[in-house]
N, C-alpha and C positions, 0 to 999 in steps of 0.2 A: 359282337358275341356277348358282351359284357350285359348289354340293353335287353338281347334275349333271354336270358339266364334271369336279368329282374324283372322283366314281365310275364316271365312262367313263374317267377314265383309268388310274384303278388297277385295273379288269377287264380294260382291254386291256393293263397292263403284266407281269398275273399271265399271260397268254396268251405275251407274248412270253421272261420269263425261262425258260419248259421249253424253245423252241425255242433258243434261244440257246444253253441247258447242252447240248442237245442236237447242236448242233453243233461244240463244243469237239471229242470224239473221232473225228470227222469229219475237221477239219483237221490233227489230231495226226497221222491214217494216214496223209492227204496228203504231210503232210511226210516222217514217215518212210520212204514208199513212193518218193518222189524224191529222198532221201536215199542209199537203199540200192539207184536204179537208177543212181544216179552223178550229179554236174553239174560244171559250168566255173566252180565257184566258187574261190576261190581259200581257202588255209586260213584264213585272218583270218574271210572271208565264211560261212563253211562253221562256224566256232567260234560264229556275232553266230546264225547262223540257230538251231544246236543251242540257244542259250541263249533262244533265243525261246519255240523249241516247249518247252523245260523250262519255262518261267516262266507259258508256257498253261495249261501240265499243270497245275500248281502253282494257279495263279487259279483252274482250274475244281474242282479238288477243294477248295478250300477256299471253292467258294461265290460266285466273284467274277467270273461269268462273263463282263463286259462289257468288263476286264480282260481274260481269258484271250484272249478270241475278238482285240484288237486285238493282242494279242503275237504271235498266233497269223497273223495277217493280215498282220502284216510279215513275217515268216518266209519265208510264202507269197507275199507281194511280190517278197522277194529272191530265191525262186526262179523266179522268170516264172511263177507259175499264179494261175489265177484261181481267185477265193472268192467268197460270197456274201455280201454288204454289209449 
């Protein structure tokens, strides 16, 4: 039972890391795109967010997307939008 319970879960964990990676440059445009339409952050806020989306960027290319996507999620916290959990 032990063996079935670990092959259901590392088939459905191989299911979830493409979605995951694949959401990385998702919320990169988010950002950027609210980014570059302007917001009421203040520059402290506006420096925490940029170094967010850099450090997403950075997790997801090098592989570590579970990483990426939560750096990525603050970011987009900080800017009031919503993401998909």
């Amino acid at each position: 039972m032990k063996t079935v319970y670990s092959s259901l879960f590392l088939g459905l964990s191989l299911f979830a890391c493409p979605a995951i990676a694949s959401h990385c440059p998702t919320d990169v445009a988010k950002i950027d795109a609210a980014l570059e339409a302007g917001t009421s952050l203040t520059d402290e806020q506006l420096a925490e967010v940029r170094a967010l989306r850099d450090e997403g960027q950075s997790q997801h290319e090098a592989g570590n997307h579970a990483e990426s996507v939560d750096a990525l999620h603050k970011a987009l916290d900080m800017l009031g939008m919503p993401h998909d959990s």
